[in-house]
C-alpha positions in Angstrom: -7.4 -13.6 -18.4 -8.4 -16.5 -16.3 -7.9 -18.5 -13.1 -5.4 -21.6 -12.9 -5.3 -24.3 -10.6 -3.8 -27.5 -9.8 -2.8 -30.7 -7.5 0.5 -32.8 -8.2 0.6 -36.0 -5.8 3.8 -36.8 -4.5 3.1 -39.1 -1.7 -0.9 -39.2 -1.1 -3.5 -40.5 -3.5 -4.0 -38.0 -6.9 -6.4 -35.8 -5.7 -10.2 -36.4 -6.1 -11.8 -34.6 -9.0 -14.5 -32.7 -6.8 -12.1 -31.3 -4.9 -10.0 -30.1 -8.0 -13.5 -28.8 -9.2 -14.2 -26.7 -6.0 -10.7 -25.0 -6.1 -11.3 -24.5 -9.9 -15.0 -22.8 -9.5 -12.8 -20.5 -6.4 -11.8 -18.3 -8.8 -14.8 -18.0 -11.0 -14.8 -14.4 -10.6 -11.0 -14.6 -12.9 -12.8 -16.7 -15.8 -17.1 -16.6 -16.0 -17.0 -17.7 -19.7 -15.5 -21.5 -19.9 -14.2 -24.0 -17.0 -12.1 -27.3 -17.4 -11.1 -29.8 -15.2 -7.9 -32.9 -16.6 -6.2 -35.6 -14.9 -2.9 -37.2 -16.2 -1.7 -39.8 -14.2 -0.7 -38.2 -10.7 -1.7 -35.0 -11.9 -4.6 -32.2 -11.7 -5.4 -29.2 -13.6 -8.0 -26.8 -13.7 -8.9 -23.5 -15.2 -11.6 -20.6 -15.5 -11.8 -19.0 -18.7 -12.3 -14.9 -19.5 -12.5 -15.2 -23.6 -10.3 -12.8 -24.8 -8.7 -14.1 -28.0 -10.3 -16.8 -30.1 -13.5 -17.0 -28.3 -14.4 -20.3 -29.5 -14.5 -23.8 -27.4 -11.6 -24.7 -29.3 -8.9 -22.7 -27.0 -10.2 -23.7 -23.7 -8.1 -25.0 -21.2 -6.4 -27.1 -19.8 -5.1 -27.4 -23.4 -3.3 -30.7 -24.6 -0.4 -30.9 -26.9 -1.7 -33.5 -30.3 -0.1 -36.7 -28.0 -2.0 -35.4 -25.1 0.5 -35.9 -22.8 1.4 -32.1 -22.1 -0.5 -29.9 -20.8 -0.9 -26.1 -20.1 -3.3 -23.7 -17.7 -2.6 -19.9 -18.7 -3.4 -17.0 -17.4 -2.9 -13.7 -19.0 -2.1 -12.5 -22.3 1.1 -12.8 -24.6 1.7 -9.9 -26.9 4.1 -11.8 -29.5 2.6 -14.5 -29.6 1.8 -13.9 -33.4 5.5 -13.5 -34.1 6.5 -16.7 -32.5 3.6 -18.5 -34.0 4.7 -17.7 -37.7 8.5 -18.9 -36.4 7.2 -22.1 -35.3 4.7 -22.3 -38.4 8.5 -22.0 -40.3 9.2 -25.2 -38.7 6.4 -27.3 -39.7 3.8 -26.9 -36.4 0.6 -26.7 -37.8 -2.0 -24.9 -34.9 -5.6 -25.5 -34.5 -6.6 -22.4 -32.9 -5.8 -18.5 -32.7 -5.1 -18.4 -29.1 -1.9 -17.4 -27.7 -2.2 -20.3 -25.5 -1.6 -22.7 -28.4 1.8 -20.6 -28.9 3.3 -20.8 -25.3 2.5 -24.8 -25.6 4.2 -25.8 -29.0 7.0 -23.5 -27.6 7.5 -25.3 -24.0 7.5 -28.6 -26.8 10.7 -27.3 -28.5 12.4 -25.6 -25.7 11.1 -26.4 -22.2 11.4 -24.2 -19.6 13.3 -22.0 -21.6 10.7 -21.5 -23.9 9.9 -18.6 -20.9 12.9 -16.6 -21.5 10.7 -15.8 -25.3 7.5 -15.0 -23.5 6.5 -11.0 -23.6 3.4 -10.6 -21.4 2.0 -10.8 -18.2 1.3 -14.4 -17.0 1.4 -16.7 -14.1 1.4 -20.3 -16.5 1.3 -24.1 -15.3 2.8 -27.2 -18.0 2.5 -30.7 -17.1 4.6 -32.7 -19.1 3.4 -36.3 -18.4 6.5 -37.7 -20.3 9.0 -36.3 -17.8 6.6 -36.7 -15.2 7.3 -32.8 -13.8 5.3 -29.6 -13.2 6.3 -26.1 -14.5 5.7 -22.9 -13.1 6.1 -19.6 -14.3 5.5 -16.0 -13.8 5.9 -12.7 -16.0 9.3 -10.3 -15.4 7.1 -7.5 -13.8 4.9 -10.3 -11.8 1.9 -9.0 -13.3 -0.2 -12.1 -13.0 -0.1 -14.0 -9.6 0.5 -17.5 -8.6 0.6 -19.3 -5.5 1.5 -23.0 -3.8 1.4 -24.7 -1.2 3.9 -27.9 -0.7 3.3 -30.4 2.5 5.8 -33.5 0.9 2.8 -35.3 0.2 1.2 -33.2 -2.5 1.9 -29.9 -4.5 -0.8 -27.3 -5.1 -1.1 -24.3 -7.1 -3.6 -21.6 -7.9 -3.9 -18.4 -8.5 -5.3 -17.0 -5.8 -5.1 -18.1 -2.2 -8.7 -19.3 -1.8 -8.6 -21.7 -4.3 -5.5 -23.3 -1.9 -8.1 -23.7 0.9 -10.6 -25.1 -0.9 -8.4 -28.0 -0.7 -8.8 -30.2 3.1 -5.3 -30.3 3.4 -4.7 -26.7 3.4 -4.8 -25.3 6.6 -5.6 -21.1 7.2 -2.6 -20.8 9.9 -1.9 -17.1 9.9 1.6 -16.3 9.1 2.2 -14.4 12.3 6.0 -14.4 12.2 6.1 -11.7 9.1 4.0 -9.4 10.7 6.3 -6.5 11.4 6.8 -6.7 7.2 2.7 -5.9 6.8 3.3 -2.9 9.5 5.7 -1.7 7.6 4.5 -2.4 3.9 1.1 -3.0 4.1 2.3 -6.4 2.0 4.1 -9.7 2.8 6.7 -9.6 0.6 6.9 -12.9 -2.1 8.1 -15.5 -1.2 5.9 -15.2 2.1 2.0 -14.7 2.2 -0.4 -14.1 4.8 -0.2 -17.6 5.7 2.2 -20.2 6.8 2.4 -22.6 5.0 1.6 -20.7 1.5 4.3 -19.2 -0.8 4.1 -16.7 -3.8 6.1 -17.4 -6.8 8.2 -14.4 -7.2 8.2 -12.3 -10.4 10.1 -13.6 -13.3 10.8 -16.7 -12.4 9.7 -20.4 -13.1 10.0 -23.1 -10.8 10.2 -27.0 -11.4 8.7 -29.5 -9.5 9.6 -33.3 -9.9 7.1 -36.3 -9.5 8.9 -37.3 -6.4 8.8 -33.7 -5.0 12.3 -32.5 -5.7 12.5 -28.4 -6.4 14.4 -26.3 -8.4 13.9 -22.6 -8.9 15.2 -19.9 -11.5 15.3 -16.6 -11.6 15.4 -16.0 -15.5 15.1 -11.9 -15.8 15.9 -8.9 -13.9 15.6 -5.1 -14.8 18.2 -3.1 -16.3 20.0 -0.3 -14.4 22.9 0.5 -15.7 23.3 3.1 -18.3 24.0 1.6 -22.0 24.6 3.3 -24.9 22.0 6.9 -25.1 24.0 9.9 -23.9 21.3 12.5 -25.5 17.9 13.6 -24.8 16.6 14.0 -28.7 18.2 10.5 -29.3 15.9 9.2 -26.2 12.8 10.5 -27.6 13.1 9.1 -30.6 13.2 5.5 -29.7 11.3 6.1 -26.8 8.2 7.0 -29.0 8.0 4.0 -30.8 8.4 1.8 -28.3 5.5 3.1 -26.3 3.7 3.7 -29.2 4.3 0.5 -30.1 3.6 -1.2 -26.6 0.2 0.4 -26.4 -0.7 -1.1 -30.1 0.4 -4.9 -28.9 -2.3 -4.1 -25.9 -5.1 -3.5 -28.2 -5.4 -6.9 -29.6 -8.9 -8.8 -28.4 -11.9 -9.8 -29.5 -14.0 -8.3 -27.0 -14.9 -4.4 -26.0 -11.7 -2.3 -25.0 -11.3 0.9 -23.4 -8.5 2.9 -20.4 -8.7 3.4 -16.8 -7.8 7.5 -17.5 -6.9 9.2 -14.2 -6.0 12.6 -15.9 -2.2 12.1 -14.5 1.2 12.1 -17.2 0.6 8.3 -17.7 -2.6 7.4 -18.6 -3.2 10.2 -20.3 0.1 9.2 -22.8 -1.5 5.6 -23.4 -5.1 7.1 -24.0 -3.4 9.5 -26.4 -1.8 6.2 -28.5 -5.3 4.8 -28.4 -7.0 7.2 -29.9 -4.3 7.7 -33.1 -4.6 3.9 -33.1 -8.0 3.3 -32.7 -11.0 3.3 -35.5 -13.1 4.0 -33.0 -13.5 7.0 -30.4 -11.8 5.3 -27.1 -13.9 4.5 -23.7 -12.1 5.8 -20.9 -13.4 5.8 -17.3 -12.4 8.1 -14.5 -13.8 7.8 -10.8 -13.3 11.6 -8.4 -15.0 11.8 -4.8 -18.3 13.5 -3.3 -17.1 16.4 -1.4 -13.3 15.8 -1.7 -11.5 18.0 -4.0 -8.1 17.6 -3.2 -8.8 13.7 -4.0 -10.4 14.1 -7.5 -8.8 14.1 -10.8 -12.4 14.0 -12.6 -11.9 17.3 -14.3 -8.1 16.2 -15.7 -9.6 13.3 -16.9 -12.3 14.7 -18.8 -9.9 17.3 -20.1 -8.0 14.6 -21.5 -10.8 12.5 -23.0 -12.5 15.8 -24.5 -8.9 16.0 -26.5 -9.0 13.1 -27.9 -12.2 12.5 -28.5 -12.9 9.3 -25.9 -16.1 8.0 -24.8 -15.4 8.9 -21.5 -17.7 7.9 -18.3 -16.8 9.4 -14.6 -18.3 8.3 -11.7 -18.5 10.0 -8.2 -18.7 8.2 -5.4 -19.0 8.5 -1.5 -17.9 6.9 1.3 -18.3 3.2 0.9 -20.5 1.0 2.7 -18.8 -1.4 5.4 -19.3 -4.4 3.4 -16.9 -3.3 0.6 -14.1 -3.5 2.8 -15.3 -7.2 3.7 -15.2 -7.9 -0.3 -12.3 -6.4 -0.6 -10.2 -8.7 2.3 -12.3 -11.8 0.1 -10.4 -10.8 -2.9 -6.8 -10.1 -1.4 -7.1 -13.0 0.5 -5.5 -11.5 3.3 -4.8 -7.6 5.0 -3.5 -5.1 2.5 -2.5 -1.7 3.3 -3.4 -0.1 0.0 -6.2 2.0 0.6 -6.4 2.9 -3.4 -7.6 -0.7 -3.5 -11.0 1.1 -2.8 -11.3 3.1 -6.4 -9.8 0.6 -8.4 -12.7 -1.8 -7.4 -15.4 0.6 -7.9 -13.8 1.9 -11.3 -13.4 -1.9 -12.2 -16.8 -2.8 -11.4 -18.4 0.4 -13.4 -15.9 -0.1 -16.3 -17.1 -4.1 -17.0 -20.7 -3.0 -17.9 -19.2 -1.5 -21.1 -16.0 -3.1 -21.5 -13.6 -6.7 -20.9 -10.5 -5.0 -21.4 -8.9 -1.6 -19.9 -5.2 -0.7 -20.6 -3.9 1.4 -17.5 -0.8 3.4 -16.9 0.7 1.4 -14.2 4.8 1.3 -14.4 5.6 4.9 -15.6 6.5 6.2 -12.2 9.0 3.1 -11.8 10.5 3.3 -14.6 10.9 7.1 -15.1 11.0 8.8 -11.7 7.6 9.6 -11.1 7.6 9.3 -7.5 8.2 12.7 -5.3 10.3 10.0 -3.1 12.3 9.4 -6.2 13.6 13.2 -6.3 13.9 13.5 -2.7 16.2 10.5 -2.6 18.4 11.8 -5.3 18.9 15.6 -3.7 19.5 14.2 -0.2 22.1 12.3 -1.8 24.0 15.0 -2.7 23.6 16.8 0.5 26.5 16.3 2.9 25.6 13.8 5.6 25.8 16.6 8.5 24.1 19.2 6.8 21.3 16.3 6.9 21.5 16.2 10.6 21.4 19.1 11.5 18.3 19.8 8.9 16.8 16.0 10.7 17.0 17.8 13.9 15.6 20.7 12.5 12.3 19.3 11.0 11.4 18.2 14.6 10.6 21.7 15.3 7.9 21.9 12.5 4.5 21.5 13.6 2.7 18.0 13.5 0.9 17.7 10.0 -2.6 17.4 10.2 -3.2 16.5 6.4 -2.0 13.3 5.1 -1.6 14.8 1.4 -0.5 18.2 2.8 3.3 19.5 1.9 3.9 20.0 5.5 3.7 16.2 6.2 6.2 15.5 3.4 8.6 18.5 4.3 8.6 16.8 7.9 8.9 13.5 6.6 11.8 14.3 3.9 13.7 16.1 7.3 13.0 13.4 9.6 14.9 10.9 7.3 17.3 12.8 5.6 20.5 11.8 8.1 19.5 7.6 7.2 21.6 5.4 5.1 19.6 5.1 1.6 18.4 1.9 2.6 16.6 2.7 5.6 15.8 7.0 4.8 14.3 5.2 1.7 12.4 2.2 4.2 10.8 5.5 6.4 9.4 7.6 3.2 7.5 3.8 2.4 6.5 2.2 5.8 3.0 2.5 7.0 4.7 2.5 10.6 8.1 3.6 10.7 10.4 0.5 13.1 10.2 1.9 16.1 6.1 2.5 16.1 5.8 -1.0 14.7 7.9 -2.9 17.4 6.0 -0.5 20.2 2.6 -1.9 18.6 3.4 -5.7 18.6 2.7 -7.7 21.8 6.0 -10.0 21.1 9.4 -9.1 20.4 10.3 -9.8 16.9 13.2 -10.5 15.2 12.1 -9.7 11.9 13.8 -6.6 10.6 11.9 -5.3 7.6 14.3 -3.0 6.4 15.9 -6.5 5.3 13.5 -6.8 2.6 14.6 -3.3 0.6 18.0 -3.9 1.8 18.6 -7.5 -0.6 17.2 -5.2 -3.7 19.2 -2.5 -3.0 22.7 -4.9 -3.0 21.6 -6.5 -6.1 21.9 -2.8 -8.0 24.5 -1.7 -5.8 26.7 -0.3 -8.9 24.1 1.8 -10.0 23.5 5.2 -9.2 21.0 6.0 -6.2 18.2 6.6 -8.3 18.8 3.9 -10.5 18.7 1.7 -7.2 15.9 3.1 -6.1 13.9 2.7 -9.5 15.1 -0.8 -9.5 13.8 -1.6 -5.3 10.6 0.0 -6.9 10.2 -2.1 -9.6 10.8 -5.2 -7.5 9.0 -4.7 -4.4 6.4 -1.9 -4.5 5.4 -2.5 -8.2 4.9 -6.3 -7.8 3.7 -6.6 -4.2 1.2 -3.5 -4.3 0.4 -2.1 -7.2 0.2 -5.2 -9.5 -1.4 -6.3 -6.6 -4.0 -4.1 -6.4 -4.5 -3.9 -10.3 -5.4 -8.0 -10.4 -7.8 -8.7 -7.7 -9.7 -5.7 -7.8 -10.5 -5.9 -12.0 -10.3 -9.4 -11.7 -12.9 -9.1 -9.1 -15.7 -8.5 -12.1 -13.8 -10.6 -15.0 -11.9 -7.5 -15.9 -8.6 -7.8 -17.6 -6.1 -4.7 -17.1 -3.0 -4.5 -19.5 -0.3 -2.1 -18.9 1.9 -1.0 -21.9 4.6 0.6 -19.9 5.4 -3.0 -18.4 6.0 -4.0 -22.0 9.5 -6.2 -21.7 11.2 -4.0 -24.4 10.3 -0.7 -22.8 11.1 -1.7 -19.2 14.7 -2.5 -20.8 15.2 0.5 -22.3 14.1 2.7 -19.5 16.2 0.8 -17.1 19.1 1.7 -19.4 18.8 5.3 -19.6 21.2 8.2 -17.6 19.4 9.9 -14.5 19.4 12.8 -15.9 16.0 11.9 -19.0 14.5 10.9 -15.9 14.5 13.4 -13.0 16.1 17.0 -13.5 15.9 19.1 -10.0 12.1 18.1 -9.1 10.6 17.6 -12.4 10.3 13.7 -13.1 9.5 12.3 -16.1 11.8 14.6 -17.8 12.0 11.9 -21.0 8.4 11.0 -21.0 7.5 15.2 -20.9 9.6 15.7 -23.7 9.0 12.7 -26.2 5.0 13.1 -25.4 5.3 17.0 -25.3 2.9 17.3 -28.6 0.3 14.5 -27.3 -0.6 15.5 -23.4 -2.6 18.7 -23.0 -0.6 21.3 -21.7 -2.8 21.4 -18.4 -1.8 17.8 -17.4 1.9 18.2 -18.5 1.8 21.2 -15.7 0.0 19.5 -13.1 1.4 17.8 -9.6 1.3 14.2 -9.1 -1.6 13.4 -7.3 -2.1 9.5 -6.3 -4.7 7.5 -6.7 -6.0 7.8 -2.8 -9.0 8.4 -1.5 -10.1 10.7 1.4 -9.9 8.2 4.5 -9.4 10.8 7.0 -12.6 12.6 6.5 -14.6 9.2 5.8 -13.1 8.1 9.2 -14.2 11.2 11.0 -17.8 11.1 9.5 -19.6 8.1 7.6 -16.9 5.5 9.0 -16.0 6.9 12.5 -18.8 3.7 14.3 -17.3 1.4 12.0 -13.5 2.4 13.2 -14.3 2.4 16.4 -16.0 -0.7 16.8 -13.1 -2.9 14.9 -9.9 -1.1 16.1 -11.4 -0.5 20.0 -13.5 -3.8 20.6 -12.7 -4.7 24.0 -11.7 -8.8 23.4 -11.1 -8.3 19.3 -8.6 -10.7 18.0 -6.3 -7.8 16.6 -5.0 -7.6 20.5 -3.8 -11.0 20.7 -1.0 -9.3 18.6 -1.4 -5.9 18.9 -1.1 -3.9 22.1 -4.5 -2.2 22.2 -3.2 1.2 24.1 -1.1 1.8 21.1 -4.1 0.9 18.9 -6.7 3.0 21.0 -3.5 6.1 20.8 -3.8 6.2 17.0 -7.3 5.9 17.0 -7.5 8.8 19.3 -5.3 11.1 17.6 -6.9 10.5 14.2 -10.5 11.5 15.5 -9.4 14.4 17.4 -8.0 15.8 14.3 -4.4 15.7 16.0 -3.1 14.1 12.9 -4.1 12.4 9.7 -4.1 8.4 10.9 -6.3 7.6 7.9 -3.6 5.1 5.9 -2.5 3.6 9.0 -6.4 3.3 10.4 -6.8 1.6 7.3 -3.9 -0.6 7.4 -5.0 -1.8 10.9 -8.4 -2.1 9.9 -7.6 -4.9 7.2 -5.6 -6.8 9.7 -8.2 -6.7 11.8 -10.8 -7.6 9.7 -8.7 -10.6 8.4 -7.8 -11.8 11.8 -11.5 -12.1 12.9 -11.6 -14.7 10.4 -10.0 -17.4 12.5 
């Protein structure tokens, strides 16, 4: 796992070396063992190194074909690599090192850019080839691995992360003000768009060419499955779902460095632990993180459950509410607000987990691929409900009481009624949104004519022949999965030189989950349903039981207590920046009602607080 960076000139001067050397060392954090800086003509490149595979000298980057005038910066890991290094072996290439690296050059040499379409991994990848004079860019399918650019007509920049971007003097930190509304309503801006103006994301699964003399073109080369193909039985699904996961989880266990599991105690990391340990020589070392003095947020005991099964090293930490200057590191390493409040465990975890390990495999895809989400289920009975039984029950769920408990079943009893009348589209856009539309428009300042809704709505149309769940799993997969989750997962392990693999995001087990009937994924309110039954003999019968819980954290107590000065002083400051933007009534209204115990505010306090933490910035 590393950091990647680089300058093309299209118009202005190649860019100077110490420049290129203080976006490089931006992203030391990605790559503390090995950095590299080359130059080709009007072209820059520069990488940090984590030593994964082949820890030797010999595979650092940026990595020249033998007529050194290609060149690759990668970032991630490849998991059949070794298969298309014998192929290409076959053929007379003759490599000098084990890196995967190696591989995904020899193969852009035979195929260019569709040497990606043969990639299975998670990467974000640059090639210059000097001999066509043109830049590649490429990202995973699931968007695992981030990259980012910036493009003025004078020069082209990439990086992996944002900072590295403004190390550079022509990069400028304009706020991208416009795509608010989307951040209200996702805590994300959605790729293409970032935080900033004049900064784009790559998306997921797609590679972009740039031209010496600036001229684009951009390819979507892969999209998830969701139509049903071929399985009509749930035996038959078992069976060749075991082996794929199995076999997924054995790909991720390839390194030459200490390895061990993020184990939450829920369906999914519990599954991959399991695989470990029957693969594994060694006893597995899991790590597990509950809260001091919150119950209903802690999963500590389900993890230990788990590890005691199979015999892990297992380490669990408890921790308490965090310190304000964690939420300042945290903005650092998202480069921008995020409304993801589990952001907050998964640095901690991350940070505890690299004293003893460089690698953790994780469980993060199982709920989009097979229905783990209680929205998932909800979607797929309200479907079958007829549309005026749903307004009448809409009308109905106003005359509950206010929930006062963000995890509580009132709050998603009101919230399932509240939506239920909605197209999919926007019922589906009101289960997700931090603020629902008509909150968010009554907070900005500014009419906007953004629409958010927009953003699920192009997803949705692209599946639109599938069933509702299989539209909704797919929406996941491309919008919550890469902009959040994946999110998350990256900055906050690589925060500490941490690389996290996910087996269920393994290329040939996303396809055939995406291909499977509704019904081996959600049955009434049980999800999973496929997963339970294939992984019946593995998972003790405790966690196979058990609710979803998610990975959050008890903001609404830490708000009230420990962080209540904090709160107040960044969401109420009389002249703060956030109420150039924000109407600070609106602001002070949900400050109020959180602290009075009216209602749980915490994700939305949170949510605010990152924007407002960000904005101070300018």
């Amino acid at each position: 796992m590393c950091g990647i960076t680089g300058a093309l000139a299209l118009g202005a001067q190649p860019t100077d070396r110490t420049i290129l050397e203080q976006m490089t060392q931006a992203l030391f954090h990605r790559g503390p063992d090995g950095f590299g800086i080359a130059q080709h003509g009007r072209m820059g490149l520069g990488h940090r190194r984590l030593r994964i595979l082949d820890l030797s000298t010999k595979a650092d980057q940026p990595m020249w074909n033998d007529g050194r005038d290609v060149a690759i910066v990668f970032n991630g890991e490849m998991y059949n690599f070794r298969e298309i290094r014998s192929e290409l072996e076959a053929e007379g290439v003759r490599f000098r090192t084990s890196s995967d690296t190696e591989v995904v050059l020899a193969l852009y040499e035979r195929y260019g850019e569709n040497a990606i379409r043969r990639l299975d991994g998670m990467f974000a990848l640059a090639v210059w080839d000097g001999r066509k004079r043109r830049l590649l860019l490429a990202r995973d399918r699931a968007g695992q691995k981030p990259l980012f650019y910036y493009d003025d007509g004078e020069r082209f920049l990439f990086a992996s992360e944002v900072k590295a971007l403004h190390r550079h003097p022509a990069v400028s930190r304009q706020p991208n003000l416009d795509a608010l509304p989307l951040y209200l309503a996702y805590g994300y801006f959605p790729a293409p768009l970032t935080a900033y103006e004049n900064i784009h994301a790559l998306e997921p699964a797609t590679w972009m060419v740039i031209e010496e003399d600036g001229s684009r073109s951009k390819e979507r080369y892969w999209t998830p499955p969701y139509e049903v193909n071929g399985i009509h039985s749930l035996p038959e699904a078992c069976e060749q779902l075991k082996p794929l996961l199995r076999e997924a989880v054995q790909k991720r266990l390839l390194a030459d460095v200490p390895l061990g599991a993020f184990l939450s105690g829920g369906l999914d990391s519990t599954i991959v632990v399991g695989l470990m340990s029957e693969l594994s020589t060694r006893p597995v070392k899991t790590f597990s993180i509950g809260f001091e003095g919150a119950p209903d947020y802690d999963e500590v005991a389900f993890a230990e459950e788990a590890a005691q099964a199979f015999g892990c090293e297992h380490t669990s930490f408890h921790v308490a509410a965090p310190k304000e200057d964690l939420f300042e590191r945290l903005l650092h390493h998202h480069d921008g607000p995020y409304g993801d409040s589990s952001a907050i465990p998964t640095f901690i975890v991350s940070e505890l987990a690299r004293r003893d390990v460089t690698v953790v495999l994780n469980g993060d895809g199982g709920d989009e691929l097979f229905a783990g989400y209680s929205r998932h289920a909800a979607a797929a009975l309200s479907e079958r409900i007829p549309r005026a039984l749903r307004q009448a029950a809409a009308l109905g769920g106003r005359l509950l009481p206010t929930p006062r408990d963000h995890a509580g079943r009132l709050r998603r009893v009101r919230s399932f009624l509240d939506a239920s009348a909605l197209p999919l589209g926007e019922r589906i856009q009101t289960w997700c949104s931090f603020f629902p539309r008509a909150e968010a428009a009554a907070l900005l300042r500014w009419p906007s004519t953004v629409d958010p809704s927009a953003h699920f709505d192009a997803f949705l149309s692209e599946a639109a022949s599938g069933s509702p769940l299989a539209r909704l799993l797919y929406l996941n997969f491309c919008t919550y999965l890469p902009e959040d989750l994946l999110v998350k997962m990256d900055r906050m392990s690589m925060a500490h030189g941490l690389e996290a693999r996910s087996p269920f995001l393994d290329t040939r087990l996303t396809e055939f989950a995406g291909q499977l009937p509704d019904r081996f994924k959600l049955r009434g309110l049980t999800t999973k349903v496929v997963l339970r039954e294939a992984f019946r003999d593995l998972v003790p019968e405790r966690i196979k039981t058990r609710p979803k819980m998610g990975f959050g954290v008890p903001l609404g107590a830490w708000f009230r207590n420990e962080l209540e000065p904090y709160i107040t002083s960044e969401l109420t400051a009389e002249k703060a920046p956030l109420f150039e933007h924000l109407r600070q009534d609106r602001v002070g209204a949900i400050v109020s009602e959180h602290m009075e115990g009216r209602r749980d505010r915490g994700q939305q306090l949170f949510c605010l607080l990152t924007l407002a933490s960000w904005l101070k910035t300018f």
